[in-house]
C-alpha positions in Angstrom: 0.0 0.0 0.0 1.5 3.5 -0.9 2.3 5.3 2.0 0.0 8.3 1.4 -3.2 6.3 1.2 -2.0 4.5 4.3 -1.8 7.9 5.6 -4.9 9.4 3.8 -7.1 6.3 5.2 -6.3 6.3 9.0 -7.8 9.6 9.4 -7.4 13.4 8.4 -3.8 13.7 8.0 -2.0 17.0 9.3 0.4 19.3 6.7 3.4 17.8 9.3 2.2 14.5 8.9 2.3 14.8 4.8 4.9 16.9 4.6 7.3 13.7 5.8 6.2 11.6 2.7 7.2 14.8 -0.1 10.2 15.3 -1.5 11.0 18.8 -1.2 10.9 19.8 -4.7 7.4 17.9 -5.5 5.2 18.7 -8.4 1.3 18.7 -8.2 -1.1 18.6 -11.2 -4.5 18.9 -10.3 -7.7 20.3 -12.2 -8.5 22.1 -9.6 -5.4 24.7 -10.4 -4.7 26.0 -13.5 -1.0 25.1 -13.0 1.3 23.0 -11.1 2.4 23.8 -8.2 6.1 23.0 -6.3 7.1 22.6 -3.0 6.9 20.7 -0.1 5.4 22.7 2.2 2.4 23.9 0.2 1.6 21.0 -1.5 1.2 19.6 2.4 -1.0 21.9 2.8 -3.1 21.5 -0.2 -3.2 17.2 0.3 -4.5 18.1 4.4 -7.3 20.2 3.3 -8.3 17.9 0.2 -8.8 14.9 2.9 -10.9 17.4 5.3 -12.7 19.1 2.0 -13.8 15.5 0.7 -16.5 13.7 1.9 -16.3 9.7 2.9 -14.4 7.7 0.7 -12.4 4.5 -0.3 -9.9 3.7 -2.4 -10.7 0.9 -5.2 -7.5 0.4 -6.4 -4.2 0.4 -6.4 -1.7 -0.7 -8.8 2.5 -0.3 -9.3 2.9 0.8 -13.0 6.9 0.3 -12.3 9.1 0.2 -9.0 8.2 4.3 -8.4 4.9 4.5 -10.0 1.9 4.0 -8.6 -1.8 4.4 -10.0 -5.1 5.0 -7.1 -8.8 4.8 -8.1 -10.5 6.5 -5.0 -14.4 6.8 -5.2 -16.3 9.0 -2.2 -18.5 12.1 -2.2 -18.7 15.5 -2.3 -21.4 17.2 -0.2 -23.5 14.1 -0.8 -22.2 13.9 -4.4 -20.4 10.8 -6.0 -16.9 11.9 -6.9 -14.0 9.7 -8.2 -10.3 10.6 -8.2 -7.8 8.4 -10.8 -4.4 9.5 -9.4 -0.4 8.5 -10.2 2.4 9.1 -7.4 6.1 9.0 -8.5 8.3 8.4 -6.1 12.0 9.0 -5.8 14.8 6.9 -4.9 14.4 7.5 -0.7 10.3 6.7 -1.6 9.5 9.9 -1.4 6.6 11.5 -3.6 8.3 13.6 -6.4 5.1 14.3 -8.8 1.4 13.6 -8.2 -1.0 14.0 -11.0 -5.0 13.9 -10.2 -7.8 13.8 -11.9 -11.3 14.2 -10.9 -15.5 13.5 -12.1 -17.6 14.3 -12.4 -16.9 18.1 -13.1 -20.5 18.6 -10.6 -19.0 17.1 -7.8 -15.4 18.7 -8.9 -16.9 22.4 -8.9 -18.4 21.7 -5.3 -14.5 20.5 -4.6 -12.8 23.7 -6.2 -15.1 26.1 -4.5 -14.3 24.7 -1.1 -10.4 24.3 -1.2 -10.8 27.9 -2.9 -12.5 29.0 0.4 -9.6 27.4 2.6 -6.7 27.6 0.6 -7.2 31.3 -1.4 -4.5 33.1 1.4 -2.2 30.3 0.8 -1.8 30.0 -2.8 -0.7 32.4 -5.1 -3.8 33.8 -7.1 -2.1 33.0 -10.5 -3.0 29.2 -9.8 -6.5 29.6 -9.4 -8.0 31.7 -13.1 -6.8 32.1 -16.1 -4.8 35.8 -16.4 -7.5 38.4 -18.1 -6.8 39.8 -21.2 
């Protein structure tokens, strides 16, 4: 089991307590930001409000694509919603997560999503990651 679900399903994990499975220069995709964003310490924060944003949940799957890739299915809710996350985790060479790429549906349940980590995480983030720059 990858050490971030183990993590993810014993509870709501804290930044501190995700923070010790990142590398320090980790990338995160998500569709929830209109780019990716680097660095330990904010991407901590970003996986520790997803788990306490999300409804109940379980992951489905889990599969190693090669020795430091791994593939999650995770299927839950979103205010009452069904919501589904397909995810891959690199790891580096000390098993810490270098890149994580999500993707999430439906785009419903993924608005509800959005509009909540906007509300906790708007201070924290850079507003550059969250709209496209007007013309």
């Amino acid at each position: 089991m990858h050490p971030l679900r183990k993590l993810r399903e014993s509870g709501k994990p804290t930044p501190a307590q995700i923070s010790e499975l990142l590398a320090e220069n980790i990338v995160f995709n998500s569709p929830i930001l209109v780019r990716p964003i680097q660095g330990r310490e904010v991407i901590a924060a970003i996986f520790a409000q997803s788990s306490a944003t999300r409804g109940s949940g379980t992951y489905t799957a889990e599969f190693k694509l090669d020795e430091r890739t791994t593939f999650l299915r995770w299927v839950g809710t979103m205010d009452g919603h069904k919501f589904e996350s397909l995810e891959i985790i690199v790891d580096n060479e000390q098993g810490l997560i270098v890149e994580r790429t999500i993707a999430l549906r439906p785009y419903p349940a993924l608005k509800l999503f959005r509009d909540a980590m906007y509300a906790s995480l708007k201070d924290k983030l850079p507003p550059d990651v969250w709209d496209y720059p007007t013309r």
